[in-house]
MDTraj code that builds the backbone (N, CA, C; nanometers):
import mdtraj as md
import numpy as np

residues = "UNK UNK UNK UNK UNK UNK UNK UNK UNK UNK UNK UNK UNK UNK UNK UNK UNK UNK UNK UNK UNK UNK UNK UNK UNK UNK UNK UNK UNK UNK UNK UNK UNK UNK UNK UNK UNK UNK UNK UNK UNK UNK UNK UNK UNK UNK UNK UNK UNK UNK UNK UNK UNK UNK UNK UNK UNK UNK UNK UNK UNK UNK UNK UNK UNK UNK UNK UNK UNK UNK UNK UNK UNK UNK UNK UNK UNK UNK UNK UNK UNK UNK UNK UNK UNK UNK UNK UNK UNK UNK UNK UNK UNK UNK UNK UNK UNK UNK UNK UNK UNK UNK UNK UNK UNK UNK UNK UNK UNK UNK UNK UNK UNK UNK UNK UNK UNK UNK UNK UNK UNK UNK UNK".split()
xyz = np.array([
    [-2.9404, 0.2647, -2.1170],
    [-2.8232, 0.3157, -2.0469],
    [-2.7749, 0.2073, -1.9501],
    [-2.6716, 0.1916, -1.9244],
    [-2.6025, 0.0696, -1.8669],
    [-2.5853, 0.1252, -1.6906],
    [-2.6017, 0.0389, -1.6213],
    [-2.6014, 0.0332, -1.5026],
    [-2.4769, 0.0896, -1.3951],
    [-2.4603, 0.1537, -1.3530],
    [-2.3239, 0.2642, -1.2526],
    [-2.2587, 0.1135, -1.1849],
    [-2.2695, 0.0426, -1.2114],
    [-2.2213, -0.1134, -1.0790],
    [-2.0790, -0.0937, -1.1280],
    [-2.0479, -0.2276, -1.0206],
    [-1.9009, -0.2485, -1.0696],
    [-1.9073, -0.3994, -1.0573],
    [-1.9004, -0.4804, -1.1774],
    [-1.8956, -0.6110, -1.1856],
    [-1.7510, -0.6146, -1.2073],
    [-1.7112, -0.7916, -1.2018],
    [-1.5665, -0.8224, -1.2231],
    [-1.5009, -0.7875, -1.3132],
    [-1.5780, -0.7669, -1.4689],
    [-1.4875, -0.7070, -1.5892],
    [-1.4350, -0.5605, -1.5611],
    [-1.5023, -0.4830, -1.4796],
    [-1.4820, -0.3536, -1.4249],
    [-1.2859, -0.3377, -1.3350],
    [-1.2795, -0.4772, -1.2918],
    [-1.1750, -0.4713, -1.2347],
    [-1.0414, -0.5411, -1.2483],
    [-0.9242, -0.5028, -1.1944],
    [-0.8178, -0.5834, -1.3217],
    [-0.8059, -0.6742, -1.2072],
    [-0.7922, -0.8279, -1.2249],
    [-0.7467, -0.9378, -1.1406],
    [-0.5935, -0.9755, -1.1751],
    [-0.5550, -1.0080, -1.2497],
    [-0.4159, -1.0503, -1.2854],
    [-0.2942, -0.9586, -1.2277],
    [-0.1679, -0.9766, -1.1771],
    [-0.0401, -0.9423, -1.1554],
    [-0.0187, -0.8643, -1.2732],
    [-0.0526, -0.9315, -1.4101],
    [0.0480, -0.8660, -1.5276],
    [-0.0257, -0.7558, -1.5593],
    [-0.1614, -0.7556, -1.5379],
    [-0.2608, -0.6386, -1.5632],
    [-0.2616, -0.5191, -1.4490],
    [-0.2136, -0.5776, -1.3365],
    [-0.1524, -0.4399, -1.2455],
    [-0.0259, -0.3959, -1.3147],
    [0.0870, -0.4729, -1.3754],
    [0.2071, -0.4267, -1.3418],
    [0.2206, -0.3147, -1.4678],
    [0.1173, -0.4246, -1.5924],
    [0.1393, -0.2662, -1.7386],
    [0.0274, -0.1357, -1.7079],
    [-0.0449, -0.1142, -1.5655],
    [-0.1020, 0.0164, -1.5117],
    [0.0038, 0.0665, -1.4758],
    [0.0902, 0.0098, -1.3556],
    [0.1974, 0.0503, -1.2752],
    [0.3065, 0.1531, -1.3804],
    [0.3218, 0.0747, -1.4636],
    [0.4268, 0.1009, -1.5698],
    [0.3516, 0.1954, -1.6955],
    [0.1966, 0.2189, -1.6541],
    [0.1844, 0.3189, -1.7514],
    [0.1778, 0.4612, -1.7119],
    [0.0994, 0.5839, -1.7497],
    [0.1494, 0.7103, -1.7385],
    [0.0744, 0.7507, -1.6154],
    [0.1717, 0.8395, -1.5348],
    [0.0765, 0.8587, -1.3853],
    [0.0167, 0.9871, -1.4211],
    [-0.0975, 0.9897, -1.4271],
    [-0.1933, 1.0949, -1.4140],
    [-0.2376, 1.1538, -1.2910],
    [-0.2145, 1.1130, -1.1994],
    [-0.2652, 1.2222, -1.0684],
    [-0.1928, 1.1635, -0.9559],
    [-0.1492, 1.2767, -0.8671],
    [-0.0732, 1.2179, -0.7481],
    [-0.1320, 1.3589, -0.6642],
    [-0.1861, 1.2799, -0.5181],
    [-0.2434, 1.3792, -0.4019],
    [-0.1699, 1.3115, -0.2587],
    [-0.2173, 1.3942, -0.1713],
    [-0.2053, 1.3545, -0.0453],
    [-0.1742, 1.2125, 0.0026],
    [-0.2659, 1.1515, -0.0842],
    [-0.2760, 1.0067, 0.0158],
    [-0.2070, 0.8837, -0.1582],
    [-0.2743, 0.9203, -0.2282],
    [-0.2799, 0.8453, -0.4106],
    [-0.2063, 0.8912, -0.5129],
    [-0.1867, 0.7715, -0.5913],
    [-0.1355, 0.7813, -0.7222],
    [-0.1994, 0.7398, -0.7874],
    [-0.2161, 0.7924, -0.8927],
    [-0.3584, 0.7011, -0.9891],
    [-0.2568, 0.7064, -1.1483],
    [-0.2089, 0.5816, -1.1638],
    [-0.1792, 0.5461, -1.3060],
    [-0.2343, 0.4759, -1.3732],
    [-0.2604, 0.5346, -1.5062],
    [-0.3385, 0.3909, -1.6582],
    [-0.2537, 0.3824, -1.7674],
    [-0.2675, 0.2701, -1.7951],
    [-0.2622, 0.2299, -1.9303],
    [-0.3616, 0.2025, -2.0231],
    [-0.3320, 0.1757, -2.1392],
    [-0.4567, 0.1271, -2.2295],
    [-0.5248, -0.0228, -2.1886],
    [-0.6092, -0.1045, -2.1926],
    [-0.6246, -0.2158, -2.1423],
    [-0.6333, -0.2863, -2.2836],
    [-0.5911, -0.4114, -2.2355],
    [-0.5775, -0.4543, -2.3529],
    [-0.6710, -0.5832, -2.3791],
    [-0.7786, -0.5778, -2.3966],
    [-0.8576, -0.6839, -2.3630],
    [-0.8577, -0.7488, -2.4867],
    [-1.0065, -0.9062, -2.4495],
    [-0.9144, -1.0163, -2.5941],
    [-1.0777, -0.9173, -2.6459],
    [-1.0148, -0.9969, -2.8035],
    [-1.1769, -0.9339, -2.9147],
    [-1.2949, -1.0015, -2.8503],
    [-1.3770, -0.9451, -2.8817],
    [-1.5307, -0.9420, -2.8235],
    [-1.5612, -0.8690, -2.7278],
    [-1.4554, -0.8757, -2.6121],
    [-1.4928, -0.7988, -2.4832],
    [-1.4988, -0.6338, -2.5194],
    [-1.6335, -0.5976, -2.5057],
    [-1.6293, -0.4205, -2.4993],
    [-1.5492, -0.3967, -2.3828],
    [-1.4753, -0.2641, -2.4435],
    [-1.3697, -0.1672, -2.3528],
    [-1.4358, -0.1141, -2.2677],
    [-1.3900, -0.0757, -2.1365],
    [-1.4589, -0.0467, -2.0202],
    [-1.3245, 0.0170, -1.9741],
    [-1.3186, 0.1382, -1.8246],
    [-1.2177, 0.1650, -1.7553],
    [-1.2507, 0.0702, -1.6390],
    [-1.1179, -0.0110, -1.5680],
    [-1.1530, -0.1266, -1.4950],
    [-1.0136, -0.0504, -1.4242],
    [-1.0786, -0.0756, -1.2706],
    [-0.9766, -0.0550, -1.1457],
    [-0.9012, -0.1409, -1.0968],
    [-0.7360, -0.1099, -1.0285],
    [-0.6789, -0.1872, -0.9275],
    [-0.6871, -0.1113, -0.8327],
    [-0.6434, -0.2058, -0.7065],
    [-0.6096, -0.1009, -0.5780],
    [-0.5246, -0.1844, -0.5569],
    [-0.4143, -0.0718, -0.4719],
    [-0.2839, -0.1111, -0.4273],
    [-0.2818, -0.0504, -0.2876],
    [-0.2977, -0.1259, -0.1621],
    [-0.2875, 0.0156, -0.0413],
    [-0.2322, -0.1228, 0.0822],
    [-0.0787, -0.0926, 0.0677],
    [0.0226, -0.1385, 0.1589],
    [-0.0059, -0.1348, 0.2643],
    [-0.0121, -0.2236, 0.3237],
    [0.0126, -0.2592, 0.5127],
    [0.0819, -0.1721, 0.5657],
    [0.2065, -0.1209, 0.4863],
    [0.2929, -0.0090, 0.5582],
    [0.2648, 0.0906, 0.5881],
    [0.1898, 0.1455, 0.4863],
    [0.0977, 0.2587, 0.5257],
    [-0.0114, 0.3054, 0.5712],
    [-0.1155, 0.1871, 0.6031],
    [-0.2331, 0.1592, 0.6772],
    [-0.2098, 0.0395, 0.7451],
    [-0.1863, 0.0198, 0.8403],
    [-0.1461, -0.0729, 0.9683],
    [-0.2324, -0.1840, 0.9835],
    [-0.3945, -0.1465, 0.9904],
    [-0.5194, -0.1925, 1.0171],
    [-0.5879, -0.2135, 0.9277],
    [-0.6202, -0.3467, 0.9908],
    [-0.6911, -0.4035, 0.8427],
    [-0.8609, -0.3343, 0.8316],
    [-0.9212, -0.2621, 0.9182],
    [-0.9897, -0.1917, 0.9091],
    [-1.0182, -0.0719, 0.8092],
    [-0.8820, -0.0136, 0.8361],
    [-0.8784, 0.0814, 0.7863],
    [-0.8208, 0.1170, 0.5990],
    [-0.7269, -0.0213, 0.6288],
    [-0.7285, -0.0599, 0.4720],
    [-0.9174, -0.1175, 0.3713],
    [-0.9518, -0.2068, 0.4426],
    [-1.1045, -0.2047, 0.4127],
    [-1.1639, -0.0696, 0.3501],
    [-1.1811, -0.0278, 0.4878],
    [-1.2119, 0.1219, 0.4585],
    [-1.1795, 0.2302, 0.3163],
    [-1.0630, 0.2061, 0.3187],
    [-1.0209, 0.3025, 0.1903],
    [-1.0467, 0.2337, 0.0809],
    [-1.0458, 0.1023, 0.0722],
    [-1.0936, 0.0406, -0.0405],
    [-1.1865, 0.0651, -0.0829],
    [-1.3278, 0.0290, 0.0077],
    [-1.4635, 0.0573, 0.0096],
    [-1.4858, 0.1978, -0.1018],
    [-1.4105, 0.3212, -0.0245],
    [-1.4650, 0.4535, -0.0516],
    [-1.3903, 0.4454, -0.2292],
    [-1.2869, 0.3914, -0.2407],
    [-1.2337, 0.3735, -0.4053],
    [-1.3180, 0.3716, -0.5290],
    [-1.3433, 0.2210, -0.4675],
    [-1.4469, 0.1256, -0.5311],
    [-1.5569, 0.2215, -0.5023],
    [-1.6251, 0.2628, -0.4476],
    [-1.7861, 0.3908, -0.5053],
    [-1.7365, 0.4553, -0.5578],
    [-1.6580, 0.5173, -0.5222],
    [-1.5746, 0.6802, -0.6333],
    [-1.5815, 0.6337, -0.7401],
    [-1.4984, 0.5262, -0.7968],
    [-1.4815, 0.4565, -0.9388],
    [-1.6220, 0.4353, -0.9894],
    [-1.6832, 0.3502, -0.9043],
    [-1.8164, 0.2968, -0.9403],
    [-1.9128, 0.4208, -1.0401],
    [-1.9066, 0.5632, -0.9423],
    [-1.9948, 0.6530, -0.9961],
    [-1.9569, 0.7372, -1.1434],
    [-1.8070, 0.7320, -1.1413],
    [-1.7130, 0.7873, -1.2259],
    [-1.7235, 0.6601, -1.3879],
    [-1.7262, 0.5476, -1.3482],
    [-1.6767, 0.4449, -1.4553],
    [-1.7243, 0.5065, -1.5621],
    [-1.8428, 0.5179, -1.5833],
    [-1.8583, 0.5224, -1.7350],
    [-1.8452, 0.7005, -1.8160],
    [-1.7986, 0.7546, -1.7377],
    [-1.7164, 0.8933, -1.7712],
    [-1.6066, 0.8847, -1.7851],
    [-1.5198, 0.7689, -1.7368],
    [-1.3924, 0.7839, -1.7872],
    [-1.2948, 0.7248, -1.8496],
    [-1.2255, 0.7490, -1.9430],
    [-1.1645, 0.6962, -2.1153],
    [-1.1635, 0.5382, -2.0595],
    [-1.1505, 0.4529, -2.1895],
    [-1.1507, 0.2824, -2.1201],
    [-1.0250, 0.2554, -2.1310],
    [-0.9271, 0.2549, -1.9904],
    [-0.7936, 0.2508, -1.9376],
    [-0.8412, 0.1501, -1.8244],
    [-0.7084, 0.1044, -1.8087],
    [-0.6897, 0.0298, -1.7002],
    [-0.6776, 0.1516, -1.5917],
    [-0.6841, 0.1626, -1.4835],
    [-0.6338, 0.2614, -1.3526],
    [-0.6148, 0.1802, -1.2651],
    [-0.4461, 0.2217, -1.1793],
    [-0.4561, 0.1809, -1.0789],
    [-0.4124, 0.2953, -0.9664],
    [-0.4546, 0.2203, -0.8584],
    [-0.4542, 0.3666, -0.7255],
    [-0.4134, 0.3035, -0.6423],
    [-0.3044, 0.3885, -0.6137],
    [-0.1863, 0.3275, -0.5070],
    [-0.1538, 0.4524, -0.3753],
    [-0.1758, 0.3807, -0.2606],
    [-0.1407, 0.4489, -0.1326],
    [-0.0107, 0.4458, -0.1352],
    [0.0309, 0.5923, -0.1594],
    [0.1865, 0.6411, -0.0898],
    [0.2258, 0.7276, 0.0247],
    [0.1147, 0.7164, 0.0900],
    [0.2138, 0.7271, 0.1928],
    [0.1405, 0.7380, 0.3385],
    [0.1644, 0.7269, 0.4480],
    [0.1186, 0.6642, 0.5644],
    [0.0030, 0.7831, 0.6099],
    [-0.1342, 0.6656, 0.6248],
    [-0.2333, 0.7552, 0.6944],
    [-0.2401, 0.8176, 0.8129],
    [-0.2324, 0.9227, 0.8701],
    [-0.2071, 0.9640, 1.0076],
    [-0.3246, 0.8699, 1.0862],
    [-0.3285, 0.8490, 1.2333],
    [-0.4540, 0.8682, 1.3454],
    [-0.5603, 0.9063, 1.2487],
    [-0.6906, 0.9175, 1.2742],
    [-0.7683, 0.9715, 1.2761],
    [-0.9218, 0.8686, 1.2570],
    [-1.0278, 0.9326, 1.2866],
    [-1.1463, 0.8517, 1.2861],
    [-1.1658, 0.7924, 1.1721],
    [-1.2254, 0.6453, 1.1431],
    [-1.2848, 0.6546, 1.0145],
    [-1.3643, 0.7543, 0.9660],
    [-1.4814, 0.8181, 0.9628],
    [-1.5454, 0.8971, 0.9381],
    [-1.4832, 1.0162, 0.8640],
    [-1.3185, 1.0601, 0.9194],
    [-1.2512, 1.1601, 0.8644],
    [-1.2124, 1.0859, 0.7523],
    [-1.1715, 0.9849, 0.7999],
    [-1.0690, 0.9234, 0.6786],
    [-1.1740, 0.9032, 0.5325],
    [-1.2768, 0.8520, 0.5794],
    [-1.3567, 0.8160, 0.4604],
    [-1.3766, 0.9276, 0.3948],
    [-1.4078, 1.0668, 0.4418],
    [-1.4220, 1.1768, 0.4241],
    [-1.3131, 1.2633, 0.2802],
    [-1.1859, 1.2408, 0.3944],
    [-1.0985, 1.2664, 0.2877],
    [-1.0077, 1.1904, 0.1776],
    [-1.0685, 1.0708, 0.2038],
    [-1.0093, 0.9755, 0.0985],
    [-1.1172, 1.0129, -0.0010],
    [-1.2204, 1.0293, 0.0535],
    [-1.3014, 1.0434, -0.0976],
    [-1.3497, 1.1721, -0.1833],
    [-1.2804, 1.2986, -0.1044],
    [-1.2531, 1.3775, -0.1365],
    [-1.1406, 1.3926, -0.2111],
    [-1.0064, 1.3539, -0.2045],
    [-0.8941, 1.3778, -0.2944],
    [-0.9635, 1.2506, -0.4433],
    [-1.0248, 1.1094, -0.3738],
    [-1.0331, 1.0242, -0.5121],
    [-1.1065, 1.0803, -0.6202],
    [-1.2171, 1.1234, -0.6233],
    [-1.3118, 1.2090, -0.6742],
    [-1.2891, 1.3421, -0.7952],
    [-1.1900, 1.4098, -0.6866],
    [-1.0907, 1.5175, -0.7216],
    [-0.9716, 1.4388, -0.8384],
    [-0.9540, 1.3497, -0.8161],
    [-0.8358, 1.2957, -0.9476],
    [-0.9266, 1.2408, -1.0379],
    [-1.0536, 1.1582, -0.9802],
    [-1.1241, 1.0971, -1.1311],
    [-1.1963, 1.1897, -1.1759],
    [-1.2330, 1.3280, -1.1784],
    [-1.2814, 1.4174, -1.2188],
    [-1.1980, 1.4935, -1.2523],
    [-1.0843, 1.4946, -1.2398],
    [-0.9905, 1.5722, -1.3651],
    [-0.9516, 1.4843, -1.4733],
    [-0.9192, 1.3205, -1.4446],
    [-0.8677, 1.2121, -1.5427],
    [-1.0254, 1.2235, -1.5761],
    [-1.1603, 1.2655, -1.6080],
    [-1.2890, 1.2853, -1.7016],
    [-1.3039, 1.3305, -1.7766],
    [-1.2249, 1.4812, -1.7670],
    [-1.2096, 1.5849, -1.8300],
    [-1.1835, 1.5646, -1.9435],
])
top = md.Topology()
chain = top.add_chain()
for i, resn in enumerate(residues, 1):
    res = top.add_residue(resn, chain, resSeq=i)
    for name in ("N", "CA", "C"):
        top.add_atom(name, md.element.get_by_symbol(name[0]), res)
traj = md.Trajectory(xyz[None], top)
């Protein structure tokens, strides 16, 4: 059985590999996220895997703390989820501005709504 990690093939690096997620079908939109995939299109040899972007604007998290932060809690959500879910590209995009509040909340409920979308996109 293969290991829950998240190595680099796990994740999309390229512009053009965010932009055909961006542009593919949005499957879940909450409170804070949008989570859209496409198919990934990797070269032959490479086994298919679901591999993450994150997208989370300065505009809407001010602090670079707190952008950290939401990243962090993504990246485990995904991490525990990866190999439950179809091999798509996903990307997860902050829309819209985090109120005040402690990290501790925030981590809380960021990883409560992420969880909640990669466990319905499992299904």
């Amino acid at each position: 059985m293969p290991r829950a990690t998240l190595p680099p093939e796990a994740r999309l690096h390229r512009p053009s590999e965010f932009a055909a997620a961006l542009k593919g079908r949005r499957l879940a939109r909450g409170a804070f996220f949008i989570v859209s995939a496409a198919p990934n299109d990797l070269p032959p040899g490479q086994d298919a895997c679901a591999r993450l972007g994150l997208v989370i604007a300065k505009r809407f998290a001010a602090h670079a703390s707190t952008r950290n932060a939401i990243k962090r809690v993504i990246r485990e959500a995904f991490r525990h989820r990866r190999l439950d879910l179809p091999a798509k590209d996903y990307v997860v995009r902050l829309h819209s501005k985090v109120a005040p509040a402690t990290l501790t909340a925030l981590k809380r409920g960021v990883r409560a709504e992420v969880d909640a979308h990669f466990g319905r996109i499992a299904r």
